[in-house]
N, CA, C, O and CB atoms as a CASP TS submission, in Angstrom:
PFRMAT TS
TARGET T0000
AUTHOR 0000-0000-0000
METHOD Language model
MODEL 1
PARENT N/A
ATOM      1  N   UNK     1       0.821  -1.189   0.000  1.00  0.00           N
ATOM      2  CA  UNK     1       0.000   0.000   0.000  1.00  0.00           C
ATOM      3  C   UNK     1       0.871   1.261   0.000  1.00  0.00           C
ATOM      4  O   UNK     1       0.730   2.152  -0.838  1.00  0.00           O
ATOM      5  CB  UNK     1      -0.937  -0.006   1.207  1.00  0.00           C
ATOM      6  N   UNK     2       1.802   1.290   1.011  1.00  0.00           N
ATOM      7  CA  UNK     2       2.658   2.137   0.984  1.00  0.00           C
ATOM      8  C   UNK     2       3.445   2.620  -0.500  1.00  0.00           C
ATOM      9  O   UNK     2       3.737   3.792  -0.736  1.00  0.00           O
ATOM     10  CB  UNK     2       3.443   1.630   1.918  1.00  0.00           C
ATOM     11  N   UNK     3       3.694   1.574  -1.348  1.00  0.00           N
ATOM     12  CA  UNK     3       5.090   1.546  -2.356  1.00  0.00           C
ATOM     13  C   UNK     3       3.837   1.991  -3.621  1.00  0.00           C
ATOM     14  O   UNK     3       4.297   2.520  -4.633  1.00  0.00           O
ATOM     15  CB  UNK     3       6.279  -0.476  -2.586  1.00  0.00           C
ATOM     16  N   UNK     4       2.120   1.756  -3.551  1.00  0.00           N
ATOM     17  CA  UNK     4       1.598   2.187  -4.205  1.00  0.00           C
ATOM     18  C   UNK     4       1.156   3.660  -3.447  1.00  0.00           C
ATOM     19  O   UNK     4       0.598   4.413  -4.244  1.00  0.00           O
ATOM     20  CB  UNK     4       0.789   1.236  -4.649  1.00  0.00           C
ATOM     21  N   UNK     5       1.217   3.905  -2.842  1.00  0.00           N
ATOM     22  CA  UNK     5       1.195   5.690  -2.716  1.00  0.00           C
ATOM     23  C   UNK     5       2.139   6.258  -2.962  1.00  0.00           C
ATOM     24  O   UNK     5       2.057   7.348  -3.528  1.00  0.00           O
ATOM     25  CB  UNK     5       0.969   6.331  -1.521  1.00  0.00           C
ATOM     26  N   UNK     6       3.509   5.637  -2.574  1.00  0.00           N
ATOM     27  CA  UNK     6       4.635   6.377  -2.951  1.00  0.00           C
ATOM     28  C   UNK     6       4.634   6.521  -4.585  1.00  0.00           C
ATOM     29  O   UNK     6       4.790   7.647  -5.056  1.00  0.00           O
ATOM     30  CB  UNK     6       5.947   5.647  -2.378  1.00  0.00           C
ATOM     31  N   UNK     7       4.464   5.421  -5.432  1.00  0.00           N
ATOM     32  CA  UNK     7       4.596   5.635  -7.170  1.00  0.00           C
ATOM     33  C   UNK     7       3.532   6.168  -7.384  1.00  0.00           C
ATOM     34  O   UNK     7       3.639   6.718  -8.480  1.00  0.00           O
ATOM     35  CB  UNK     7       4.734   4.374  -8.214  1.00  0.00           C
ATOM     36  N   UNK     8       2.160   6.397  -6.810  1.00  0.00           N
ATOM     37  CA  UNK     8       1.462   7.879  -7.369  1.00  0.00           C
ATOM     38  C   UNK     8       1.991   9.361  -7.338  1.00  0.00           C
ATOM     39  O   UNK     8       1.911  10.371  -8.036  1.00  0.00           O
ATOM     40  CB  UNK     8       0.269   8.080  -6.643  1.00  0.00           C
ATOM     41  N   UNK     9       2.547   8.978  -6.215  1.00  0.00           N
ATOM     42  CA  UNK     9       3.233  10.602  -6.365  1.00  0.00           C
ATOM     43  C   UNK     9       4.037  10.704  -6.939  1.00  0.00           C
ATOM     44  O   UNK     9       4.138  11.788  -7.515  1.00  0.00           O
ATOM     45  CB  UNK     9       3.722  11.310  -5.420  1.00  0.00           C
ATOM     46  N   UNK    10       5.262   9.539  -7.193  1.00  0.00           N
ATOM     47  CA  UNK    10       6.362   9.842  -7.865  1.00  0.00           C
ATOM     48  C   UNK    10       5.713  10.473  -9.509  1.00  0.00           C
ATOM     49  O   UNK    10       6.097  11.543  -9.980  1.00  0.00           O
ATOM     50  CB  UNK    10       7.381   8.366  -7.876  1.00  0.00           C
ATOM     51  N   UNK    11       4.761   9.626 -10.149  1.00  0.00           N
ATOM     52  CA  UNK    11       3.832   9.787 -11.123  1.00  0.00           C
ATOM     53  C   UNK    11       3.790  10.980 -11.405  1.00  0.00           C
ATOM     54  O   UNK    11       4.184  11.529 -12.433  1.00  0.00           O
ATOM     55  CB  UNK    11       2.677   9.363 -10.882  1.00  0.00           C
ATOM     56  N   UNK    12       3.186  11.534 -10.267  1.00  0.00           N
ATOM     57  CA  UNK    12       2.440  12.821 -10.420  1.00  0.00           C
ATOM     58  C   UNK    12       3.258  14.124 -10.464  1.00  0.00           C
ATOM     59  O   UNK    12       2.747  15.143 -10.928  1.00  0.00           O
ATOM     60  CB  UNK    12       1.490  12.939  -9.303  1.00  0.00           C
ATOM     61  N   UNK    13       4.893  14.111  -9.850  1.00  0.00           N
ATOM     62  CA  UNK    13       5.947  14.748  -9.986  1.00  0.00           C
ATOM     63  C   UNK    13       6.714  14.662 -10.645  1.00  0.00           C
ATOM     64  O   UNK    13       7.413  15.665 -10.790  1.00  0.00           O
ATOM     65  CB  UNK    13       6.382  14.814  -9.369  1.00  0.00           C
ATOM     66  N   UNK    14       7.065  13.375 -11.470  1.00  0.00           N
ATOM     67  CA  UNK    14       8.144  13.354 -12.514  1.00  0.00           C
ATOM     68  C   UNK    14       7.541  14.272 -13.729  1.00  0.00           C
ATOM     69  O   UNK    14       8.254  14.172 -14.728  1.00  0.00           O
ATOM     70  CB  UNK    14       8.510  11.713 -13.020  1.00  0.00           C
ATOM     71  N   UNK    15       6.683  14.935 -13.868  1.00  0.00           N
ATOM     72  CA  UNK    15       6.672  15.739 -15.035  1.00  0.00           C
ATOM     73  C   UNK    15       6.716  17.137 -14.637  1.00  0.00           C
ATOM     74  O   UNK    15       6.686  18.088 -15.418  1.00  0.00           O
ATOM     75  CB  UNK    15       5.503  15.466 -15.884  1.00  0.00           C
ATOM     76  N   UNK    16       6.786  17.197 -13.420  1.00  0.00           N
ATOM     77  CA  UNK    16       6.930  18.926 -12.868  1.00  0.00           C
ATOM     78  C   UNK    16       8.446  19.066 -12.847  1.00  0.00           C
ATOM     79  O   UNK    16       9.070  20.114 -13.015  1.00  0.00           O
ATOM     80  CB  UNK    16       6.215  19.346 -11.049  1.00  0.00           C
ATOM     81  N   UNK    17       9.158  17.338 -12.517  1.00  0.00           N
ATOM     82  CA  UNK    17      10.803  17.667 -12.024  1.00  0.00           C
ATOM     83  C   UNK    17      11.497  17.788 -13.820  1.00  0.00           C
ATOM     84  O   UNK    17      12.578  18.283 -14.140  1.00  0.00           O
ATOM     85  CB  UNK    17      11.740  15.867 -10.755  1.00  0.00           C
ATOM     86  N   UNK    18      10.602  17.246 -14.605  1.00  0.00           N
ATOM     87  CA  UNK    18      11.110  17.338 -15.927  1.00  0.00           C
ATOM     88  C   UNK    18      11.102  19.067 -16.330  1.00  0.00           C
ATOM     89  O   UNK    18      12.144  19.706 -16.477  1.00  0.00           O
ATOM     90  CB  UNK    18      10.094  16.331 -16.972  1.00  0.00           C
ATOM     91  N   UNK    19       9.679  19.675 -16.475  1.00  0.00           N
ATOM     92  CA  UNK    19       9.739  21.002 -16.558  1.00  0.00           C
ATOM     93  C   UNK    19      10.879  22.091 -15.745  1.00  0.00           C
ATOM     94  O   UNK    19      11.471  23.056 -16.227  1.00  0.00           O
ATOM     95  CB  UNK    19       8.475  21.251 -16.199  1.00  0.00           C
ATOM     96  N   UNK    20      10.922  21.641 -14.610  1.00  0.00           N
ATOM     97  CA  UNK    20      11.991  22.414 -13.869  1.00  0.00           C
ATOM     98  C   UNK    20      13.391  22.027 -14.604  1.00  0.00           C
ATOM     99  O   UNK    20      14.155  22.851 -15.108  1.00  0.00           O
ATOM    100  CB  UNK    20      12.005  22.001 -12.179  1.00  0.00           C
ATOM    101  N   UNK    21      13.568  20.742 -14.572  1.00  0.00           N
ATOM    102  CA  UNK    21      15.278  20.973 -15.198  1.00  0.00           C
ATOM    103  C   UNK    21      15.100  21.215 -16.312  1.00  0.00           C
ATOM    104  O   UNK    21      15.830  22.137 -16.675  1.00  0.00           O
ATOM    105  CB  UNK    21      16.407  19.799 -15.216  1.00  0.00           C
ATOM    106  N   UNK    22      14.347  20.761 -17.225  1.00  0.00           N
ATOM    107  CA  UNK    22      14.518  21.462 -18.404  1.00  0.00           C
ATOM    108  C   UNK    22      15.100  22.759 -18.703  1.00  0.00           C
ATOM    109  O   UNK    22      15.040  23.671 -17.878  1.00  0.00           O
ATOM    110  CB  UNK    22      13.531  21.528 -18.804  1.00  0.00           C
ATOM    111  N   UNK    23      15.636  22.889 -19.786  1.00  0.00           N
ATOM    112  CA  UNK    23      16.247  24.253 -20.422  1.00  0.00           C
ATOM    113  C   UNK    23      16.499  24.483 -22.034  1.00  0.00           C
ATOM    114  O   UNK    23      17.090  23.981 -22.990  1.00  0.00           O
ATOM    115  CB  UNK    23      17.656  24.423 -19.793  1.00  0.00           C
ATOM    116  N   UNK    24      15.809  25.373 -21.748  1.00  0.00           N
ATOM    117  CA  UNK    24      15.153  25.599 -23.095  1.00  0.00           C
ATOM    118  C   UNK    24      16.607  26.017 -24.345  1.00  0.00           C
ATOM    119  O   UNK    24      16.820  25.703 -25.516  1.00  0.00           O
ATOM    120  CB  UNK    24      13.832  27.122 -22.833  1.00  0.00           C
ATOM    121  N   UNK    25      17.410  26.931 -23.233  1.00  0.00           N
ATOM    122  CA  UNK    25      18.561  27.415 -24.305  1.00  0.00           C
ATOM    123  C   UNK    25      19.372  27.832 -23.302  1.00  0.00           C
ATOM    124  O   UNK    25      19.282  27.543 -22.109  1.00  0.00           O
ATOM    125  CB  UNK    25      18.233  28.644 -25.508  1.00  0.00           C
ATOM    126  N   UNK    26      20.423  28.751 -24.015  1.00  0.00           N
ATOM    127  CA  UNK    26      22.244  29.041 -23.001  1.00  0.00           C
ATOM    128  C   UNK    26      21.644  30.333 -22.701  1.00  0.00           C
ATOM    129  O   UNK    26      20.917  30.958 -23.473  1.00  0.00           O
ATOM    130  CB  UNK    26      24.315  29.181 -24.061  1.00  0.00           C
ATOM    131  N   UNK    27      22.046  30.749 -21.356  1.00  0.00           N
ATOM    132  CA  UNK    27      21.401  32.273 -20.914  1.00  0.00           C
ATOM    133  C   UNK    27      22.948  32.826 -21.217  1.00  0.00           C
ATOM    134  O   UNK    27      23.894  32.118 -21.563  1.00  0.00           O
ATOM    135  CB  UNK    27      20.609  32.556 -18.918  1.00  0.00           C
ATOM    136  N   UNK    28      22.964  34.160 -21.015  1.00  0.00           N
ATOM    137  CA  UNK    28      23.933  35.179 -21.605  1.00  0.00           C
ATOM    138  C   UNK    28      25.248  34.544 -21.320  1.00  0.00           C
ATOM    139  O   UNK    28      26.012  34.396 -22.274  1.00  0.00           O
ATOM    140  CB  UNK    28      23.821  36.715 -20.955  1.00  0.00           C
ATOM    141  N   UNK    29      25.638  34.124 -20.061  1.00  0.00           N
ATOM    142  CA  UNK    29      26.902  33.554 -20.044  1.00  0.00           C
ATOM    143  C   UNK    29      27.661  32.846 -20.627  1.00  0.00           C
ATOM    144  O   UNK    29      28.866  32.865 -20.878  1.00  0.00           O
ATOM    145  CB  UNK    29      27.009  33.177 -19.450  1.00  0.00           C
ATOM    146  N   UNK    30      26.262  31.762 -20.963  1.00  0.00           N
ATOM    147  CA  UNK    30      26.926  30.388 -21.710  1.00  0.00           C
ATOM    148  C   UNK    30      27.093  30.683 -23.366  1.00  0.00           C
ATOM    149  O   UNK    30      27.702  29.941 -24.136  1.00  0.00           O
ATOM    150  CB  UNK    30      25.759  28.878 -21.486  1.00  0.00           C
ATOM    151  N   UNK    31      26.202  32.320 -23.849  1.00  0.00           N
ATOM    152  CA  UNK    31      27.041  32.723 -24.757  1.00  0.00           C
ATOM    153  C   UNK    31      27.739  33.018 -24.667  1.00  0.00           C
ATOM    154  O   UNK    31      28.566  32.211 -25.092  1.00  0.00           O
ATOM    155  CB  UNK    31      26.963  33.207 -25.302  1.00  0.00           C
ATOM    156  N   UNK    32      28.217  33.956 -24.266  1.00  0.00           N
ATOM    157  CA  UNK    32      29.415  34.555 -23.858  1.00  0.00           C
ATOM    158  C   UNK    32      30.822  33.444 -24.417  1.00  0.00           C
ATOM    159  O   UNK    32      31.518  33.378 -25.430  1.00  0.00           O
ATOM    160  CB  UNK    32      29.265  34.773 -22.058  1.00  0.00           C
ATOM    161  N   UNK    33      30.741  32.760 -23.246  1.00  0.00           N
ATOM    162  CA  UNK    33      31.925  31.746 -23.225  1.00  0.00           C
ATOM    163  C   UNK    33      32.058  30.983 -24.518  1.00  0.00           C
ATOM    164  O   UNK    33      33.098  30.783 -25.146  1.00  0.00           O
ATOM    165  CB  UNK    33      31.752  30.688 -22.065  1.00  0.00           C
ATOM    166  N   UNK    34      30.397  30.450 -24.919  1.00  0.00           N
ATOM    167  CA  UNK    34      30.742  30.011 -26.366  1.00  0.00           C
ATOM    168  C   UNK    34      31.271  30.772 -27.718  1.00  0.00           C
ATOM    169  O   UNK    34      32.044  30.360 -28.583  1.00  0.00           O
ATOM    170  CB  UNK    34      29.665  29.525 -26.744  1.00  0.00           C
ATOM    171  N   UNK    35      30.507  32.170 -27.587  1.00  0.00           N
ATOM    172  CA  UNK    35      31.194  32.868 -28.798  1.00  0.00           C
ATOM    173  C   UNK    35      32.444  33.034 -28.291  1.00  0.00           C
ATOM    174  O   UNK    35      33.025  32.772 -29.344  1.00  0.00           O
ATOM    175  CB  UNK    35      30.585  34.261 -29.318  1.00  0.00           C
ATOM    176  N   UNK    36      33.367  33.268 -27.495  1.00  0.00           N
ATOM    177  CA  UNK    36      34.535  33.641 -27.265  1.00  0.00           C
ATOM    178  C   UNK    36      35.559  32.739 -27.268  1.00  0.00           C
ATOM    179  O   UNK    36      36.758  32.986 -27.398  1.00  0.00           O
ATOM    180  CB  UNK    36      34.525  34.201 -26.296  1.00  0.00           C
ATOM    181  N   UNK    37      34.699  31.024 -27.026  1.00  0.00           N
ATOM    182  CA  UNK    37      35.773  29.849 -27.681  1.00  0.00           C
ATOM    183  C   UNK    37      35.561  29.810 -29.193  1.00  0.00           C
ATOM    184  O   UNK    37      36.493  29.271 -29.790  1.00  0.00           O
ATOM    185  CB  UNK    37      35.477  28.176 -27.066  1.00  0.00           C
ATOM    186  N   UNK    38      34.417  30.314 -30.061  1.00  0.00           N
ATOM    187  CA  UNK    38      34.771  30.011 -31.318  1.00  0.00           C
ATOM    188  C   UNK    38      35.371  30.864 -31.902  1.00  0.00           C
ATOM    189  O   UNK    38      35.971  30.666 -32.958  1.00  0.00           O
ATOM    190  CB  UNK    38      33.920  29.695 -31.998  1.00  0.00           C
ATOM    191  N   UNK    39      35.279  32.369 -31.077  1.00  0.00           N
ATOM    192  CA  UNK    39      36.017  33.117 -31.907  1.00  0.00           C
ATOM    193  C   UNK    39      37.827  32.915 -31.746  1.00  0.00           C
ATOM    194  O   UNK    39      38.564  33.285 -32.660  1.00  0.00           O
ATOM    195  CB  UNK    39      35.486  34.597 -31.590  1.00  0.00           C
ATOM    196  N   UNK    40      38.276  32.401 -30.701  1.00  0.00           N
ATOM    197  CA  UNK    40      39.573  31.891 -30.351  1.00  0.00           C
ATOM    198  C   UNK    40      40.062  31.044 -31.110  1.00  0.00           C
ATOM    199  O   UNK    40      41.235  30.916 -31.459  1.00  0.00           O
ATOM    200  CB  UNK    40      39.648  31.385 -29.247  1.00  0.00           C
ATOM    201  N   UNK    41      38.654  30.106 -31.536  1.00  0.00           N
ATOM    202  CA  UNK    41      39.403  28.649 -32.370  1.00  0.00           C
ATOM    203  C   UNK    41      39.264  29.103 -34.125  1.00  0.00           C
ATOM    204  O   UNK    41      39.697  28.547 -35.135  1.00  0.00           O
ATOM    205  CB  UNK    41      38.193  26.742 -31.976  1.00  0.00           C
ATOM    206  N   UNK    42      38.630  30.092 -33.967  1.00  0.00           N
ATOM    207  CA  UNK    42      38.734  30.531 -35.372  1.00  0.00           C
ATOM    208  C   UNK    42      40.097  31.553 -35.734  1.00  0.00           C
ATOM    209  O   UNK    42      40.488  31.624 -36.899  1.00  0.00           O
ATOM    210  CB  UNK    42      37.312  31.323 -35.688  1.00  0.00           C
ATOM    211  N   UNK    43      40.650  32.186 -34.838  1.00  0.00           N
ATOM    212  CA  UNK    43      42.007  33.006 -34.249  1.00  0.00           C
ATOM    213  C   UNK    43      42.880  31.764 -35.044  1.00  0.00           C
ATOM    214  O   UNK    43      43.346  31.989 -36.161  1.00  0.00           O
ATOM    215  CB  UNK    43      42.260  33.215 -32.087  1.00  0.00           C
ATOM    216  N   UNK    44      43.062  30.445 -34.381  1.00  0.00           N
ATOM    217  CA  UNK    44      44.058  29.655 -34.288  1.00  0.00           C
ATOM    218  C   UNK    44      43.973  29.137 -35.423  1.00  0.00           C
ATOM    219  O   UNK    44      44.925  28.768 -36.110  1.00  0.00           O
ATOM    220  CB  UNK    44      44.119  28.831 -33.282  1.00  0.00           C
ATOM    221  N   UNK    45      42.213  29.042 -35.845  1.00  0.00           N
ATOM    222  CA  UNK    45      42.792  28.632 -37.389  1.00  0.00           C
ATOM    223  C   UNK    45      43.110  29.498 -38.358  1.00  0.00           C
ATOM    224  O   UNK    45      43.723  29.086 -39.342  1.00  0.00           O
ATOM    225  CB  UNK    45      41.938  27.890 -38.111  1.00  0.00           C
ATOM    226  N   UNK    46      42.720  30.942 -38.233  1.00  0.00           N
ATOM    227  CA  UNK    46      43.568  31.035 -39.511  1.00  0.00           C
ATOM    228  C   UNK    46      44.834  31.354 -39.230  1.00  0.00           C
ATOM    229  O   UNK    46      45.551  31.175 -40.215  1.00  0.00           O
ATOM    230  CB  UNK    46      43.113  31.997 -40.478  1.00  0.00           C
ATOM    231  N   UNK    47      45.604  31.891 -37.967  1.00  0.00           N
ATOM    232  CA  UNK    47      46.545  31.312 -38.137  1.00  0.00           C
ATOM    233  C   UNK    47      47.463  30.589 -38.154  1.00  0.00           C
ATOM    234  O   UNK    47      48.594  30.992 -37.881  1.00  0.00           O
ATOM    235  CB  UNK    47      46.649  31.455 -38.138  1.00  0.00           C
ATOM    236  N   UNK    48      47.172  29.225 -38.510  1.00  0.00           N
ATOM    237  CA  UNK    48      47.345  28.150 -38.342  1.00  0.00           C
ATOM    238  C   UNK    48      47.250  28.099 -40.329  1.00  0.00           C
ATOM    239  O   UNK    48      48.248  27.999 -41.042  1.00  0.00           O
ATOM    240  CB  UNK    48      46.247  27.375 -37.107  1.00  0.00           C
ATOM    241  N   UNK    49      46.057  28.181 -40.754  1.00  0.00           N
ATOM    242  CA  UNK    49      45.739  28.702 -42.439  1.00  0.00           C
ATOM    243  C   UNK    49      47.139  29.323 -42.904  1.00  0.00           C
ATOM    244  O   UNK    49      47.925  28.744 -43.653  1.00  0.00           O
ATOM    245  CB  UNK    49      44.334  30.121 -42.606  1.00  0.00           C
ATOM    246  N   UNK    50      47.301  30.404 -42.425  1.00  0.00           N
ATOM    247  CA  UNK    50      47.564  31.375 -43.522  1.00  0.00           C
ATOM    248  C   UNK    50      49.776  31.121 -43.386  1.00  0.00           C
ATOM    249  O   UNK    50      50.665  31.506 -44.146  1.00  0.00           O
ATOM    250  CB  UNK    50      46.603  33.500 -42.929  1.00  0.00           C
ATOM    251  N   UNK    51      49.829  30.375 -42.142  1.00  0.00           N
ATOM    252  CA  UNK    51      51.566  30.154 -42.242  1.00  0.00           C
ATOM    253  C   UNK    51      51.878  29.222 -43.632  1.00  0.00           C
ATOM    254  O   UNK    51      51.482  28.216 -44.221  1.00  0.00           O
ATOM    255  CB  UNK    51      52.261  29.144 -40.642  1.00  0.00           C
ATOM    256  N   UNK    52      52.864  30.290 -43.709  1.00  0.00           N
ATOM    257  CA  UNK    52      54.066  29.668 -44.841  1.00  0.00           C
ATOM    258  C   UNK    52      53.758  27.918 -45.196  1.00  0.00           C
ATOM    259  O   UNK    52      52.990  27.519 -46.071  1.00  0.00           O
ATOM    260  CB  UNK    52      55.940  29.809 -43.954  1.00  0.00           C
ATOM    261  N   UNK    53      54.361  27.278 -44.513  1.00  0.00           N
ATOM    262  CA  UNK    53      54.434  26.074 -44.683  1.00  0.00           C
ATOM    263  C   UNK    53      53.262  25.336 -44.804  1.00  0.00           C
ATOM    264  O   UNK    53      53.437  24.220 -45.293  1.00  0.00           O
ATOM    265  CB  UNK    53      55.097  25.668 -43.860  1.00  0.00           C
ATOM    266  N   UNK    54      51.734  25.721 -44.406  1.00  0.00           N
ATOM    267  CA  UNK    54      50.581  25.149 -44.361  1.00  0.00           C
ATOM    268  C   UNK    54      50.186  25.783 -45.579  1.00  0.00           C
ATOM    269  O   UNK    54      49.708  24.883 -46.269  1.00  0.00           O
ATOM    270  CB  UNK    54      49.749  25.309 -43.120  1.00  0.00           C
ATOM    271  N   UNK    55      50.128  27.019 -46.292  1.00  0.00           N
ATOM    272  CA  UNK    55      49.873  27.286 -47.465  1.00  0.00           C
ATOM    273  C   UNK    55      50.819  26.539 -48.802  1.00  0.00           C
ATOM    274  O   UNK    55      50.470  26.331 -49.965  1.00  0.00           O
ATOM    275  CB  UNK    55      49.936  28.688 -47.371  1.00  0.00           C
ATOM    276  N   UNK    56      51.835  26.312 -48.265  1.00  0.00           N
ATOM    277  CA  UNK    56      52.990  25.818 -49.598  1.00  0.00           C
ATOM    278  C   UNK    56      52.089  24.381 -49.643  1.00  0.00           C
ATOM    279  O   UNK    56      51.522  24.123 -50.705  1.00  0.00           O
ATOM    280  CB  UNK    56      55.237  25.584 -49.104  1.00  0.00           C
ATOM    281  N   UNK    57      51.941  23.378 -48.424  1.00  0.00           N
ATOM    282  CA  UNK    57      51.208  22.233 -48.696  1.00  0.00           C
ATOM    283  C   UNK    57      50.083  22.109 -48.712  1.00  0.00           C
ATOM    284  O   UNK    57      49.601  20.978 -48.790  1.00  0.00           O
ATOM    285  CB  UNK    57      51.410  21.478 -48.145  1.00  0.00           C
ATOM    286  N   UNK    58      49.129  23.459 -48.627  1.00  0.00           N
ATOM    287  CA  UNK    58      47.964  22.914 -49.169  1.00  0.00           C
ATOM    288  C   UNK    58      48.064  23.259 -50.985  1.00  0.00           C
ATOM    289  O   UNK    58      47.539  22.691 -51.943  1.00  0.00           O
ATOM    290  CB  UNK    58      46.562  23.684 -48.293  1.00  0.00           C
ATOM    291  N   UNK    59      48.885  24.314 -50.898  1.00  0.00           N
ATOM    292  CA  UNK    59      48.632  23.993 -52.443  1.00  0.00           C
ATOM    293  C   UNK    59      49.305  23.363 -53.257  1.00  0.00           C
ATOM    294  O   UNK    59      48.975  23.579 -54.423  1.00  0.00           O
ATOM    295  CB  UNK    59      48.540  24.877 -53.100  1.00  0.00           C
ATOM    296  N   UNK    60      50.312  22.504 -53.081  1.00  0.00           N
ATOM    297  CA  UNK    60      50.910  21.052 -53.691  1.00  0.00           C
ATOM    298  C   UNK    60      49.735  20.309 -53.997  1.00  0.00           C
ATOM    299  O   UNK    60      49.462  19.943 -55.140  1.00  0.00           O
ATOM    300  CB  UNK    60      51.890  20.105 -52.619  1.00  0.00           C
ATOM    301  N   UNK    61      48.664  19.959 -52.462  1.00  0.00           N
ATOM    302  CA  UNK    61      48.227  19.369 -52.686  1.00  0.00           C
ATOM    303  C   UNK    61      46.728  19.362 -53.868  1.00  0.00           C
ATOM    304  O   UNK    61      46.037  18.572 -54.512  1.00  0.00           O
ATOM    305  CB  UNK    61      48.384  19.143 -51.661  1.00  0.00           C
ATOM    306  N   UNK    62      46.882  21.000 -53.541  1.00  0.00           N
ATOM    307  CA  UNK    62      45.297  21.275 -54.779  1.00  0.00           C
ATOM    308  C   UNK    62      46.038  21.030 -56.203  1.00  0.00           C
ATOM    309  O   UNK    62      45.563  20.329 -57.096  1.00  0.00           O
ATOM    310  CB  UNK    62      44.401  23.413 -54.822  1.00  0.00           C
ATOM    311  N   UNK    63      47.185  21.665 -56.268  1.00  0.00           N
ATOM    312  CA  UNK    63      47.815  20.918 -57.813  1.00  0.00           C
ATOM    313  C   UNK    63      47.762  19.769 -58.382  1.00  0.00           C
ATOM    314  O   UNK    63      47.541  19.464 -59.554  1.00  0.00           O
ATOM    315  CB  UNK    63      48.988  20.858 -57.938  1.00  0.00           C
ATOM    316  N   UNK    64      48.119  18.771 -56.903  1.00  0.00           N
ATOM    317  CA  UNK    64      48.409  17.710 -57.432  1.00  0.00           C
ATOM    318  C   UNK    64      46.896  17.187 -57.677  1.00  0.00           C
ATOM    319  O   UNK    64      46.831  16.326 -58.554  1.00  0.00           O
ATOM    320  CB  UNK    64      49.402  16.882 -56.577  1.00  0.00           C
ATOM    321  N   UNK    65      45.931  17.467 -57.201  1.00  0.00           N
ATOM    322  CA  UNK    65      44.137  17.135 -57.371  1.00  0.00           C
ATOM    323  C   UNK    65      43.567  17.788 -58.714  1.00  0.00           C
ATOM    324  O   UNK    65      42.436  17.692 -59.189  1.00  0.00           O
ATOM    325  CB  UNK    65      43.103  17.941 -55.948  1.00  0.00           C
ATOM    326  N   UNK    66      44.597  18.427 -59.147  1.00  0.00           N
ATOM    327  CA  UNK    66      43.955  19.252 -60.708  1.00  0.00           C
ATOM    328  C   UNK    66      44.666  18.616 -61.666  1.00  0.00           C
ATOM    329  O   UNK    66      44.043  18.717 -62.723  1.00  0.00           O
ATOM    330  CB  UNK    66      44.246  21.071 -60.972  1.00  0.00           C
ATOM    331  N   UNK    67      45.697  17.993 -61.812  1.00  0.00           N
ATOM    332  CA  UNK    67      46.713  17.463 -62.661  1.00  0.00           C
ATOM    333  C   UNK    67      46.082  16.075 -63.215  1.00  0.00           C
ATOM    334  O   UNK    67      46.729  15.368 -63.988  1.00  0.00           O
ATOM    335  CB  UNK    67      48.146  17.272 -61.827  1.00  0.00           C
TER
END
């Protein structure tokens, strides 16, 4: 009797404890931090892109894909 009153209620609360944690989206912070890691990893790639030695082999390699 007991373990059936207890799983009515559990019943009757697992969709209020769902609404509460739920989250709908990132509040200002968690932009924050995200635009500021992509704009960092976009920093590193281009320059990471645009050095000497990563431009000489990417374009060997587009030559050698046109040849």
């Amino acid at each position: 009797m007991l373990t059936t009153f207890l799983r009515r209620i559990g019943d009757r609360l697992r969709p209020l404890g769902r609404r509460l944690r739920g989250d709908a989206g990132m509040n200002t912070a968690e932009y924050a931090v995200g635009t500021l890691a992509a704009v960092a990893f976009a920093a590193l790639l281009l320059k990471v892109l645009t050095s000497p030695s990563i431009q000489k082999a990417l374009t060997e390699i587009i030559e050698r894909a046109l040849k």
